[in-house]
N, C-alpha and C positions, 0 to 999 in steps of 0.2 A: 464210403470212406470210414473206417476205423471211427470209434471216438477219440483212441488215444493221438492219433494222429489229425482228427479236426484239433480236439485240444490243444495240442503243439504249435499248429496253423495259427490258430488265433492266439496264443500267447506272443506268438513272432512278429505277430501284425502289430498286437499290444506296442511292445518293445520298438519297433519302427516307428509306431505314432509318437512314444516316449522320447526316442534320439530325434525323429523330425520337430520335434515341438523345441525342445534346447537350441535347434540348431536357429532359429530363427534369429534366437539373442547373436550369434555371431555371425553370420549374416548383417544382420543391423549394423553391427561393428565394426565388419571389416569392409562397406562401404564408406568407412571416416579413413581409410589409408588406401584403396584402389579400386579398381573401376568393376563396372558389374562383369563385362566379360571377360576381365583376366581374373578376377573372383571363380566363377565358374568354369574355368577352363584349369586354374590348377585345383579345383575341389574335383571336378570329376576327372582331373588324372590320376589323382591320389585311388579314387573308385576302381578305375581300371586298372593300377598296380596291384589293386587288391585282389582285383577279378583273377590275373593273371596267375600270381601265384596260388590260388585257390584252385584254377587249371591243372596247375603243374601237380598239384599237391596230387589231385585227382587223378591225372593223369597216371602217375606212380601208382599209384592203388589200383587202379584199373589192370596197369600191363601187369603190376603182379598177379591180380584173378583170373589174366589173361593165361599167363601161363600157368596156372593150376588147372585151368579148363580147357586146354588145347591148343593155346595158341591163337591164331586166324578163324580157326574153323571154332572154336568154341565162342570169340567175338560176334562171328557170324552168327550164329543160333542165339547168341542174346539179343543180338538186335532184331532178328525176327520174333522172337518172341515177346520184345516190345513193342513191335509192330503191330502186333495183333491184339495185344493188349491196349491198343490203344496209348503208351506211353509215350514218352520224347526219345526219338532215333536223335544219331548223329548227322544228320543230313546238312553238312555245315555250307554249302551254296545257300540254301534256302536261309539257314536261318541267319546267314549277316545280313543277306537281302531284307528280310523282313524285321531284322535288329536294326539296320539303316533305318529305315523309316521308320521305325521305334524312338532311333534317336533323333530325328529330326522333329517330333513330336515333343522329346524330351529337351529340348532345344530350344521349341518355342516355350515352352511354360517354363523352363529355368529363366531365359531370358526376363521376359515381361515380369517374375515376380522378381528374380533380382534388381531388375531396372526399377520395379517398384518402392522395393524397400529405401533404394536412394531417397525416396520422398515421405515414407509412410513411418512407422512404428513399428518393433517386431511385434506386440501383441496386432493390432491390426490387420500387419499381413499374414499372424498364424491363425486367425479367424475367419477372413477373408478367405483366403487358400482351403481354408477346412471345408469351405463351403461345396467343393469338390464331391464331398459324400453326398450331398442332394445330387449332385448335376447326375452324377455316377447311372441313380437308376433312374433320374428322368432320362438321359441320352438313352437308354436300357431298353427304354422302352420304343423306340425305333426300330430296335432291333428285335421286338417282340417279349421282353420280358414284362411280369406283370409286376403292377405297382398296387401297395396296399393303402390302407387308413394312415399305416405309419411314416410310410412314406409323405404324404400331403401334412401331417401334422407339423415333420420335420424339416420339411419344408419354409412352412409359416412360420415355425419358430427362428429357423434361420435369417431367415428376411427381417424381422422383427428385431432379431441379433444384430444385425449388419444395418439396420439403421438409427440403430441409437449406436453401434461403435462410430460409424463412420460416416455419418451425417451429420454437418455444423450446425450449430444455429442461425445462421444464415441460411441452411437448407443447400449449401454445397458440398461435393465428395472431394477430398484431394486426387489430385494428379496419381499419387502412389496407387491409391485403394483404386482407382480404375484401370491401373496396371495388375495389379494384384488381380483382380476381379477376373482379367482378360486370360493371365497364366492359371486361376481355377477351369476353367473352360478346357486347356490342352492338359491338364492335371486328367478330370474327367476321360478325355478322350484316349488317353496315355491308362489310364487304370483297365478301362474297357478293353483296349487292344490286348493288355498285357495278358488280362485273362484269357483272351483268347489264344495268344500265344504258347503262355504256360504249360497247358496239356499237351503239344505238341514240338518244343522246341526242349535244348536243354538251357533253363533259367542262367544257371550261371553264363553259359555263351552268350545267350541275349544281354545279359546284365553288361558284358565285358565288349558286345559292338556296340551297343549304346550308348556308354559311357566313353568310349574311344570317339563317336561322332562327336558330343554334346563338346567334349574337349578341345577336337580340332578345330569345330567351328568356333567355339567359343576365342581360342589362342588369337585364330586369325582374324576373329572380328574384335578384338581388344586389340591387334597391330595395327589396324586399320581406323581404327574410330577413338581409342583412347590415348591418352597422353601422356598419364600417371602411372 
């Protein structure tokens, strides 16, 4: 890969980590006026409206290149030639299939941290939840990748973090921080799949069936279980 385009990557990831850290404080908030799954179900609608027209936008620009480049037959030759390259075709069977269970993943770890924060603190559960970057390359390495010095270091630092946040002095975890704890684990599992996705799907699609699951289910389990 490019440098200017790792560069880019990682400033974006930056800027993610930057808007997921704010979001915590409301979050925290806006479980004082409604419940964790009507919480999440109109946050990741808002997601998916956004996906949407990002689609559309795209869409547009495409069928213009479309027709500068033949039409059918020059669509055709771009997507073999992303095939081959190894890039993300539009294979859209596959990838709501595999954005479905994307977002069912992302469904469980919304859930559990939002249901967490009902009990915990935002700083708590954006520490807690952070913890996801260890789980990342230990789950990593099930799957064959290799773990360094820094990885174990980061480790023990974490754990070390997380028991002076969130161990009393009585030597008990809140209710929250063991929900929390529970949605790091499908945070983990949710980062891993994604990568794997990534190369092979188109991002924004998967962003926009995942976000459409996380919402549905979220809606209807706020009809069913909440009151407020």
């Amino acid at each position: 890969m490019p440098r200017t385009s790792t560069i880019r990557s990682d400033l974006l990831l930056v800027l993610t980590a930057i808007i997921w850290g704010f979001a915590f404080v409301a979050q925290r908030m806006g479980m004082e006026h409604t419940g964790p799954f009507l919480f999440n179900g109109l946050r990741f609608a808002l997601g998916a409206g956004v996906m949407v027209a990002v689609l559309w936008f795209r869409g547009r620009e495409d069928g213009k290149a479309g027709r500068r480049g033949g039409g059918e037959t020059g669509r055709q030759g771009d997507r073999e030639t992303r095939r081959r390259e190894g890039l993300p075709t539009d294979d859209c069977r596959l990838t709501t299939v595999r954005g479905v269970i994307l977002g069912l993943i992302l469904f469980a770890g919304a859930t559990f941290q939002q249901t967490g924060m009902v009990y915990t603190t935002a700083g708590n559960g954006g520490f807690i939840t952070g913890l996801y970057v260890i789980l990342v390359p230990l789950l990593g390495m099930f799957s064959g990748q290799k773990t360094g010095t820094n990885l174990w270091g980061g480790a023990i630092l974490g754990v070390i973090g997380l028991y002076f946040l969130s161990v009393t002095s009585s030597f008990t975890v809140s209710k929250g921080d063991i929900l929390v704890m529970v949605s790091a684990l499908f945070w983990a599992v949710h980062v891993l799949y994604t990568g794997w996705l990534s190369p092979r799907h188109s991002a924004i699609r998967l962003a926009l069936v995942q976000y459409s699951v996380v919402s549905v289910l979220s809606l209807v389990a706020a009809f069913f279980f909440e009151t407020n």
